[in-house]
C-alpha positions in Angstrom: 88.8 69.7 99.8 85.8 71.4 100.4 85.7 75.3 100.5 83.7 77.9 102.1 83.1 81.4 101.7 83.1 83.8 104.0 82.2 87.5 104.3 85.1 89.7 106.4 83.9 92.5 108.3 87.5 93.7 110.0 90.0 95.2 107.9 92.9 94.0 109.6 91.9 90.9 109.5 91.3 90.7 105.5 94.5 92.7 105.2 96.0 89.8 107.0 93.8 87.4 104.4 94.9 89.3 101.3 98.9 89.4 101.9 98.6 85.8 102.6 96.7 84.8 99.5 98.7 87.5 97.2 101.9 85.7 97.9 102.3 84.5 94.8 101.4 87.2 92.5 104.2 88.7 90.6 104.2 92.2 91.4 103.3 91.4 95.1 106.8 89.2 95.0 109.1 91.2 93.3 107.8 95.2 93.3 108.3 96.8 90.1 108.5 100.6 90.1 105.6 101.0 87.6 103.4 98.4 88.1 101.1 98.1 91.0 102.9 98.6 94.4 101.8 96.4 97.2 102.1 99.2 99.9 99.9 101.6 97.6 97.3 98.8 97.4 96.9 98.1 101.1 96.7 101.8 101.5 93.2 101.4 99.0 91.8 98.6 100.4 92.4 100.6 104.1 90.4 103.6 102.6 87.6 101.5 100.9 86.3 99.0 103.4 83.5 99.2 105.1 82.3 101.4 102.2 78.2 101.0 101.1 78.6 99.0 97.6 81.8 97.3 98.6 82.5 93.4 100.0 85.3 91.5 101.0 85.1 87.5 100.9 87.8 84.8 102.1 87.9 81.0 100.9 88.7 78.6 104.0 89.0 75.3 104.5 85.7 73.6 105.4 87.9 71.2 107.5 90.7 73.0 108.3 90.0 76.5 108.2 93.3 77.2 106.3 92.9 80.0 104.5 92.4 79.4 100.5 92.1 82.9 99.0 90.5 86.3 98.4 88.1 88.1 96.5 87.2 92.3 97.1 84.3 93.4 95.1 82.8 96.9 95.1 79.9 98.9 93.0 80.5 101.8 90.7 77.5 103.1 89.3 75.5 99.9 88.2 78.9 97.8 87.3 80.8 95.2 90.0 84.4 95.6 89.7 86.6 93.2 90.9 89.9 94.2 92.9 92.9 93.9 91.3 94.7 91.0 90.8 91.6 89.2 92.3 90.5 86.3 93.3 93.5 86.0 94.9 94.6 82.3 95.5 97.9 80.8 96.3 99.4 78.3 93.8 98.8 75.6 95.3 95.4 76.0 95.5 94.2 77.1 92.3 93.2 73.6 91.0 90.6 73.0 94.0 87.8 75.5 92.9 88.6 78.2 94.8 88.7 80.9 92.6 85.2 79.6 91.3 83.8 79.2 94.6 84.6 82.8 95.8 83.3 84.4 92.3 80.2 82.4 92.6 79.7 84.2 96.0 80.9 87.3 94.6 77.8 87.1 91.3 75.2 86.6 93.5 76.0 89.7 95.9 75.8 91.6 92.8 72.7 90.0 91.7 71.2 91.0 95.3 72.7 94.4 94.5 71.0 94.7 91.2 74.5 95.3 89.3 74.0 93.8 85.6 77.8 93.5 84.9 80.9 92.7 86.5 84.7 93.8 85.4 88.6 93.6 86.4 91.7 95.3 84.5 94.7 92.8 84.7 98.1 94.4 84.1 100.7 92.0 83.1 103.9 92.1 81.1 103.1 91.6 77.9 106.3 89.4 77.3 105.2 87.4 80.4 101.1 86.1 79.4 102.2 83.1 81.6 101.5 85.5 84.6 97.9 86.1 84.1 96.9 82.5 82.2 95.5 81.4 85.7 93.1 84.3 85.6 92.4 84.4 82.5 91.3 81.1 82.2 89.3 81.6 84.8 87.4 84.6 83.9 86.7 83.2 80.3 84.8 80.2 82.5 82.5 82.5 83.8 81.9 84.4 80.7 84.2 87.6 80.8 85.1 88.9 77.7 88.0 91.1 76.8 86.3 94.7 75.9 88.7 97.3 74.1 92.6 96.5 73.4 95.4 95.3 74.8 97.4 98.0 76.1 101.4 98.2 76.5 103.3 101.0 78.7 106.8 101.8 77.3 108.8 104.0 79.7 112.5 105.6 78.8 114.2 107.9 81.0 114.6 110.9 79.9 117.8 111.8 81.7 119.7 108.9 79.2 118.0 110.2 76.1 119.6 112.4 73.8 117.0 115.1 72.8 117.1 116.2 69.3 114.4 117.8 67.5 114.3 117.3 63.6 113.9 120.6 61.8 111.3 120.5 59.5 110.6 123.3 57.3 107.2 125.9 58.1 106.9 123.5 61.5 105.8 124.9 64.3 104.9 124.2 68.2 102.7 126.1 69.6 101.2 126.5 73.3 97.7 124.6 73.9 96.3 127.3 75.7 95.5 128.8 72.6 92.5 126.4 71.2 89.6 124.9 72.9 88.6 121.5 74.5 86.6 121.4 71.7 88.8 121.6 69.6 91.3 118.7 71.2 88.5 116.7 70.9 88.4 117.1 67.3 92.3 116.8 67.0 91.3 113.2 69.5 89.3 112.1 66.7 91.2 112.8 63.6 93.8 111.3 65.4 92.3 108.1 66.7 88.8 107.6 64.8 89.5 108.3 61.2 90.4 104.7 59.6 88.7 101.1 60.0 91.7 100.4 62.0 91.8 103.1 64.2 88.1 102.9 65.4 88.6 99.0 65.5 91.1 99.9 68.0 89.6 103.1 69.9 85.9 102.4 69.3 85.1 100.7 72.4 87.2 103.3 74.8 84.5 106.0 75.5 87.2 108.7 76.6 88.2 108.4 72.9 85.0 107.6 71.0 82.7 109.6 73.0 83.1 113.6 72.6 81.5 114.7 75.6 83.5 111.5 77.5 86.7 112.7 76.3 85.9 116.2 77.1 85.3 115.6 80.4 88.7 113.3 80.4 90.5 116.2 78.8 89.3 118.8 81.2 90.1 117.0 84.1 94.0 116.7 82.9 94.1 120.7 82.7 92.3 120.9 86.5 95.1 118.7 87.7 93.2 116.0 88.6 95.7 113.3 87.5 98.8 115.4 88.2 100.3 118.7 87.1 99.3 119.6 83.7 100.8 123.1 83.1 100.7 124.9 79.3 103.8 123.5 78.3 102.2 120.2 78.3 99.7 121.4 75.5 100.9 121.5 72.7 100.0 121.5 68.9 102.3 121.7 66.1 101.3 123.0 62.6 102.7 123.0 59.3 102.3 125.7 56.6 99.6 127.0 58.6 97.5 123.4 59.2 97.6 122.1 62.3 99.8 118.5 62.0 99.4 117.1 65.5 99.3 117.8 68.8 100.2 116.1 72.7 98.8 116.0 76.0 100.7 115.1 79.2 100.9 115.5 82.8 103.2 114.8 85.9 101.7 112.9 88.7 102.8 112.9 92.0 102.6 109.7 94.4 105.0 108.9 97.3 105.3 105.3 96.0 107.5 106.5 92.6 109.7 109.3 91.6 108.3 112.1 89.4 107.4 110.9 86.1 105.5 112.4 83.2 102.7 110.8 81.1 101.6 111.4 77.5 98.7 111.2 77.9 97.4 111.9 73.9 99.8 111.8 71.0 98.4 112.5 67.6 99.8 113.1 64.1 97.8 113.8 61.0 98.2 113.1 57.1 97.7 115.4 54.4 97.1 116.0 50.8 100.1 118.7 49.9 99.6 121.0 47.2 101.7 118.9 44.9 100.1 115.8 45.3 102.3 114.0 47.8 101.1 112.4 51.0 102.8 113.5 53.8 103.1 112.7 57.6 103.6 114.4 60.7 104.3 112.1 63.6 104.8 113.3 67.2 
């Protein structure tokens, strides 16, 4: 079969496109409450087209014209970001070079747009890699590598949880309010950049290896930009007097799920105690 690929200038029509060629996709099937929502999504891609530094391509059918799949690309500073979940192609197609044929297009708009680097965030669960193996595989072809770690979300609900708090002699929890940015950013690094491991894990997320990154990340939770992030989300505990750890969290608000919070830091230290014995304070 031979495939073409096309640039799409209406949004109703790539809207009609994408659903098509998103059939197949597992959270696009069966909508999971945390994962991406299919609804949400349209919503974006309704808000973003059209935009300067953004393109929308379809794979047809030479012959036929039946469409094969989708790709939405857009610019962010000088890097191309693929859309999620994308190229989009329906099982039965993804053995006839349509996912290559519509990233081929996609690298040289970028090239023509002077973008040096291209990159996509797949979410997947992790007990399920067969889900993503067609993109993967894919993406390896053309020279993507993975940058940073691989990430899992754990969720509990809180209203089946049993809260109990451990008492634990001289510890304290204090409000946030009463130390800096600054000094959360030096709590972030004790936390997540002290040992071989941790930077091996953190070092290539800027938010966490980059003070003035993670400054800017950490102010924007207390303006609200991700959600509500009021004092009692702050918090730092201390023991004897030495600050042992600390979290971070906020509340976002979206019509597509019910309110939820998000920890967004969580960081206990180690000590030396005055007798000699190691000790840890975990949040």
């Amino acid at each position: 079969m031979k495939v073409t690929v096309e640039r799409v200038y209406s949004v109703e029509q790539y809207l009609r496109y994408w659903t098509k060629s998103m059939a197949d996709v597992h959270w696009f099937k069966n909508p999971r409450l945390f994962d991406y929502n299919r609804d949400e999504e349209t919503e974006e891609i309704v808000r973003e087209f059209g935009k300067p530094g953004s393109i929308y391509l379809v794979a047809k059918s030479q012959d036929t014209r039946e469409i094969l799949g989708v790709l939405g690309v857009k610019v962010k500073g000088n890097v191309g970001i693929f859309e999620r979940w994308q190229p989009a192609v329906p099982l039965k197609y993804r053995n006839m070079g349509v996912g290559e044929a519509l990233i081929n297009e996609a690298f040289s708009w970028l090239r023509q747009n002077r973008a040096p680097k291209v990159k996509s965030m797949l979410r997947y669960p992790y007990e399920k890699p067969e889900t993503v193996e067609w993109l993967m595989t894919l993406y390896q072809k053309f020279g993507f590598k993975q940058k940073g770690y691989v990430g899992v979300m754990l969720l509990v609900n809180l209203q089946r949880v049993k809260m109990t708090l451990q008492k634990i002699k001289n510890l304290h929890l204090v409000n946030g309010n009463e130390f800096s940015l600054e000094k959360f950013v030096e709590f972030t690094r004790r936390a997540y950049m002290t040992t071989p491991e941790d930077i091996a894990i953190h070092g290539l997320d800027p938010n966490i290896s980059n003070p003035d990154a993670n400054i800017r990340v950490l102010q924007a939770i207390k303006n609200g930009k991700y959600g509500s992030s009021p004092p009692e989300c702050w918090k730092v505990a201390t023991l004897e007097n030495e600050v042992a750890g600390f979290v971070i969290a906020f509340m976002p608000k979206s019509k597509y799920r019910p309110l939820h919070g998000v920890i967004a830091e969580l960081g206990g230290f180690s000590r030396i105690s005055e007798k000699g014995h190691r000790l840890f304070v975990n949040g």
